[in-house]
C-alpha positions in Angstrom: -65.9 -17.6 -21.0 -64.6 -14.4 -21.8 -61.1 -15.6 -21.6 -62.4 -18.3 -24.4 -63.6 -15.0 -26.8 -60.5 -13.6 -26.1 -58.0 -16.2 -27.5 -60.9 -17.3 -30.3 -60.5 -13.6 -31.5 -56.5 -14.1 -31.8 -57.1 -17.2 -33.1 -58.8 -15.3 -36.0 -56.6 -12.9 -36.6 -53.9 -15.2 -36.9 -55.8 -17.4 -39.1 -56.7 -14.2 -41.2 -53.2 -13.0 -41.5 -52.1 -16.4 -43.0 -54.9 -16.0 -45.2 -53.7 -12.4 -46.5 -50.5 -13.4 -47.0 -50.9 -14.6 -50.7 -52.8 -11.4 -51.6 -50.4 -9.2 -49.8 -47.4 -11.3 -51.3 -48.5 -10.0 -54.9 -48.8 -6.4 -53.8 -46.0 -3.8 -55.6 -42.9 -3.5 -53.2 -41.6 -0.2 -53.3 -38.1 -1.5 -52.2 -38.0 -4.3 -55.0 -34.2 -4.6 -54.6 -34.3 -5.7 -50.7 -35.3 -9.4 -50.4 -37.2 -10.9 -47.8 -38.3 -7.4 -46.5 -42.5 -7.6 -46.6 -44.3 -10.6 -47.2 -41.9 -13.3 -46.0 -41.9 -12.5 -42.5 -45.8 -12.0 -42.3 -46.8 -15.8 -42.9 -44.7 -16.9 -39.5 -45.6 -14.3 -37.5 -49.8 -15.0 -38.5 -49.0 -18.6 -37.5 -47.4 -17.9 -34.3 -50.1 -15.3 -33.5 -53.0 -18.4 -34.5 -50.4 -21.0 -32.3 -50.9 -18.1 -29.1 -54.6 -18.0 -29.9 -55.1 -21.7 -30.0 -53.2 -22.4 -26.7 -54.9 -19.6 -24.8 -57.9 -21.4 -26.1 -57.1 -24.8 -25.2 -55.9 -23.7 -21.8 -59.3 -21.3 -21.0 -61.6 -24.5 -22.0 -59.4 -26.7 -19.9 -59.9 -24.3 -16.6 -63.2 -23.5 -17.3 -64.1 -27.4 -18.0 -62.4 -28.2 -14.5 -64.1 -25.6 -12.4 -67.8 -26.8 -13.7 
């Protein structure tokens, strides 16, 4: 069960970075003339964290549903 809060937590966050993304997108850039450098790596890296989240979760339901 803990295991289960654990990966539901970094499902969250991942799911709450991917949700940030749009408002952090608009924010001022203070190197305007670099491309890509802020927002455009943040939306991959929330879904991979909510894809580590989701599997940890899927994997601590599937032991804990075998062991009861």
């Amino acid at each position: 069960m803990r295991t289960m809060i654990a990966f539901a937590a970094v499902l969250l966050i991942g799911i709450a970075v991917v949700a940030l993304q749009p408002i952090l997108a608009g924010a001022p850039i203070d190197n305007a003339d670099a491309p890509g450098v802020f927002p455009e790596w943040l939306a991959p890296v929330g879904y991979f964290i909510a894809l580590v989240g989701a599997v940890g979760l899927f994997v601590a339901w599937m032991r804990a549903k075998s062991t009861s």
